[in-house]
N, C-alpha and C positions, 0 to 999 in steps of 0.2 A: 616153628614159633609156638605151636601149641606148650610147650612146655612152661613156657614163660608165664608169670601172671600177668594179672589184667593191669596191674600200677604201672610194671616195667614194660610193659608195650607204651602205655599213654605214655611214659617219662622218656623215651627213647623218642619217639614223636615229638613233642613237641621241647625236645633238649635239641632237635635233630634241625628241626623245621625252624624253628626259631632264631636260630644261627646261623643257617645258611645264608637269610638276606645280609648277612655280616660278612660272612665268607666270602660273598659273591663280590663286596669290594678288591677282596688279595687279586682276582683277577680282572681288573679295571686298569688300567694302563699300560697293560704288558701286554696284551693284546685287545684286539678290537672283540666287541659280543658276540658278533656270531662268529669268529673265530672261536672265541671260549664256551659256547653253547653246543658249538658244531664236535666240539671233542670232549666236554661234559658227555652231553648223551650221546656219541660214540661209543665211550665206556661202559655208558650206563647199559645199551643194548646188548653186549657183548655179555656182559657180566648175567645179566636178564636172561640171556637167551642158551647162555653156557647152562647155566644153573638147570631151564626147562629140559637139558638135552642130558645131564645127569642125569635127572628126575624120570624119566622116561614120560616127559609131557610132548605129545605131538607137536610140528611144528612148522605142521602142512596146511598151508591157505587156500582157497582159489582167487583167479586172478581177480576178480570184483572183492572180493574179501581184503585182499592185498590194497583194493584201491580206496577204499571206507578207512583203512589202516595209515594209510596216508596221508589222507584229509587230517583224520585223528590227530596222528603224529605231529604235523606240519604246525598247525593250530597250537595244543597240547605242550608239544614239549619243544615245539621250535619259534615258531616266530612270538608267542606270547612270552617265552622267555628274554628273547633280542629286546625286547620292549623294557622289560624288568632291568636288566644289565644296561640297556639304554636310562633309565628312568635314575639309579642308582650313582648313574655319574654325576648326577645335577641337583640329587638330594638326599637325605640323610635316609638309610636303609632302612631304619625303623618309620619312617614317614612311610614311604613307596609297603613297607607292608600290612599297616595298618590300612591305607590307602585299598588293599586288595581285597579287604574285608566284603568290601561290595560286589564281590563275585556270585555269594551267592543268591540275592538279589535277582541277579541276572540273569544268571543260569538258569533259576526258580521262573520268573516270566517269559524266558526263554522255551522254557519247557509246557508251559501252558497254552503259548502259541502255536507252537510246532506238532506236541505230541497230547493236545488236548491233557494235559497233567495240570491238574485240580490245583491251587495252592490258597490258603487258607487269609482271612483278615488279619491274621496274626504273621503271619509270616509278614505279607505286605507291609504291614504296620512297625513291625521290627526291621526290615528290609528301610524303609524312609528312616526309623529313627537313627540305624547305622550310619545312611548315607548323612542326616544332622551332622555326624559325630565324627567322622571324614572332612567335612566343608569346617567344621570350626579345627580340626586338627591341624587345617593347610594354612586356615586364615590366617594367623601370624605373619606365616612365608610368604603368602600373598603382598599383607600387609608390606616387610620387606622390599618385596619387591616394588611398589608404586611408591614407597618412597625413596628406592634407588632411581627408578625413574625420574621421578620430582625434581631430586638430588642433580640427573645429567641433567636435563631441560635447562637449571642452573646454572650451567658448567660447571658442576663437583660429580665428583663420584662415574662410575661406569657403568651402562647399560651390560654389560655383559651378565654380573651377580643377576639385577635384576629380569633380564631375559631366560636365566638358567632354572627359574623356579617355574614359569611358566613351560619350557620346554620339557621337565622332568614330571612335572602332574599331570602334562598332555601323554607322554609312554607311558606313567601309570595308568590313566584312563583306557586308554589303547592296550596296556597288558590287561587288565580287568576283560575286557570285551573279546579278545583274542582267547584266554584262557575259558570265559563261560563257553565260547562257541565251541572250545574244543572238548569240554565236558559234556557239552550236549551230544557231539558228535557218536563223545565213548560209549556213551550213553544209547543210542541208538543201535551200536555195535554190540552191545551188553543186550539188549531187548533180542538183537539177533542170533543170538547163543555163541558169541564168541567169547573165549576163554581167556581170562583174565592176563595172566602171566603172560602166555607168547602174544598176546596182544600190545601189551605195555610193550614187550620187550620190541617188538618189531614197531610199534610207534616212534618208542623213542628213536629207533634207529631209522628211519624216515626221517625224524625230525632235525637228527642230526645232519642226512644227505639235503634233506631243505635249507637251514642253515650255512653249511658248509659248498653251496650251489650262493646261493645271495655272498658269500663271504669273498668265491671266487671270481663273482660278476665284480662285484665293488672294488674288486682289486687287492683285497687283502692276499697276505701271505701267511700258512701256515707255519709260522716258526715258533714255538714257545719258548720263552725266556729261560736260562737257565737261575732260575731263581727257586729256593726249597719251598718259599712260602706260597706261591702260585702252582708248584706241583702238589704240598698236600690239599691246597685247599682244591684242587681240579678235583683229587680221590675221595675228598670229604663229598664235595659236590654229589660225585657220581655215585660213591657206595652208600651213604649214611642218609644224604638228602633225597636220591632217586632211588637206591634200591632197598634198602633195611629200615628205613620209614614205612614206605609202601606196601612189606611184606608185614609189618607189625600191624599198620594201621588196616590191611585185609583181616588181619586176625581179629582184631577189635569190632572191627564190623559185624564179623562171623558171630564172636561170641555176646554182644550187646544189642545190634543195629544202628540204624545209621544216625539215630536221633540223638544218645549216649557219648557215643564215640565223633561225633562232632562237636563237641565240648572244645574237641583240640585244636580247631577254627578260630577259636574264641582266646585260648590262652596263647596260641601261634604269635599271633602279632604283639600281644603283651612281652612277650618277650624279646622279642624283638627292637621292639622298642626299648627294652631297658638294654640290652646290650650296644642300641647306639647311643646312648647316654653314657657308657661305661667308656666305649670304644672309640666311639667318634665325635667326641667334644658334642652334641646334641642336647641342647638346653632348652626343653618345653615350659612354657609360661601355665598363668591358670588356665589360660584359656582352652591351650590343646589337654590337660589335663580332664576338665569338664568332655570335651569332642570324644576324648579316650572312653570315659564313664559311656558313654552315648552308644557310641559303636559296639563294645562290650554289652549294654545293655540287648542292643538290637538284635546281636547276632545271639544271644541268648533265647532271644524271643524265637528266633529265625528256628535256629536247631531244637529248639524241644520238641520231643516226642509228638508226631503226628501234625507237622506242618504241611506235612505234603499228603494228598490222598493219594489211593493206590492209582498210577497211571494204564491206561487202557490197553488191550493187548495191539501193538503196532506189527500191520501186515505182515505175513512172511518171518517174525519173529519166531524167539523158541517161547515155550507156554509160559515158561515161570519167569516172573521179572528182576531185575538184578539191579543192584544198586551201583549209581557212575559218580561219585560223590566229585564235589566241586573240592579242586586241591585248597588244603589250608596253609601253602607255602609251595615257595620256589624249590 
């Protein structure tokens, strides 16, 4: 990736990240989420883990290392995902990831809790104006919905529409919270001197056997449809969204730091949002327009340069601390 400039990583990022919460519809009724999660990052590990053993990257653990990896994964790439693909059947895919915006928030207070990591009045302060800008994004759909309510009480109309927007901002909520836990996690992993790639790659693939373990309990079956547009959008998922994003947006990191290259947090969801406007009939009022301004503002606040102070060296770690960034997309 080094080859590449610094435009075409960001533009590959967030062309990447941005589309996938679109994508992630093609596989909504052909199969159930964690069926489609559990073979998303199946691929994604393979492909991850191929690549490390080209590369002559080790991709030897011990068993406690394997089990931190697990946590990781599970969290990471497995069940905060089920939540998203849950959340997306009940609302419009640029909502759910604007919605995510307040991840890092989360992770941010998450981290000060846990690993005494500093986080500044300006983050916090951007962290709440995000979440404003969230809470007026939904408000409309809320709105909706208590008047689909109103509507049955009546006898018109159906509780179903208006049950479905409360069920789909309750899995957003739940992927938000599932996802920071599992950035802390990596996070933790990363202060421990584990290396990046065979890490991801064996998360993911953790995450996949978590997934694909809940898909077999609940009875699902693994059969994918024979349909083109749910096989490309499975390979978009797994190469473009989980591996050649992650490998660009490492680079970025590398060569800016974390404060620069978090920009793409910011634009992630904007675009998002206009492809389900494009995509999926999704018609924002002023109101969510204003909420968008907000959370963009915040998350500006959030990532600039120096929101976080340096966190402390945590026990048993390796010396130099490593950056676990909070995903800017599914």
């Amino acid at each position: 990736m080094s080859r590449f400039k610094t435009w075409q990583l960001f533009a590959v990022c967030v062309l990447s990240w941005g589309t996938t919460w679109h994508v992630i519809t093609y596989q909504l009724g052909h199969t159930t989420p964690e069926v489609g999660v559990a073979l998303r990052f199946a691929l994604a590990s393979v492909l991850v883990l191929a690549v490390c053993a080209l590369r002559g990257i080790p991709l030897r653990f011990a068993p406690r290392d394997h089990a931190v990896l697990a946590l990781q994964g599970a969290l990471m790439f497995g069940l905060s995902y089920v939540f998203v693909y849950h959340a997306e059947r009940h609302l419009p895919s640029g909502l759910v990831a604007v919605g995510y915006s307040a991840s890092p928030l989360v992770a941010g207070l998450g981290a000060q809790a846990l690993f005494g990591q500093r986080v500044s009045l300006r983050f916090v302060g951007g962290g709440i104006l995000g979440l404003m800008g969230v809470a007026l994004i939904f408000w409309p759909e809320f709105g909706k919905a208590a008047a689909g309510i109103a509507s049955t009480a009546h006898g018109a109309g159906s509780l179903g529409a208006a049950a479905s927007v409360g069920v789909g901002a309750a899995f957003t909520v739940g992927a938000v919270l599932l996802s920071s836990s599992g950035s802390l996690s990596a996070s933790r992993n990363r202060h421990r001197g584990l290396p990046f790639w065979p890490s991801m790659g064996f998360g993911m693939g953790y995450g996949a056997l978590t997934t694909a373990a809940i898909a077999l309990a609940m009875g699902h079956r693994f059969a994918p449809p024979a349909l083109l547009s749910w096989w490309v959008s499975l390979v978009y998922l797994a190469l473009a969204g989980s591996v050649l994003s992650f490998a660009c947006y490492l680079t970025l990191q590398e060569r800016l730091g974390p404060g620069p290259s978090g920009a793409i947090g910011v634009m992630t969801p904007l675009l998002a949002l206009v492809v389900s406007i494009g995509f999926e009939g999704y018609r924002p009022g002023a109101i969510t327009g204003v909420g968008v301004l907000l959370a963009v503002a915040g998350n500006v606040l959030m990532l600039r340069r120096g929101r976080v102070e340096q966190p402390p060296r945590i026990a048993g770690s390796s010396s130099t601390p490593a950056t676990s960034p909070v995903r800017p997309a599914p």
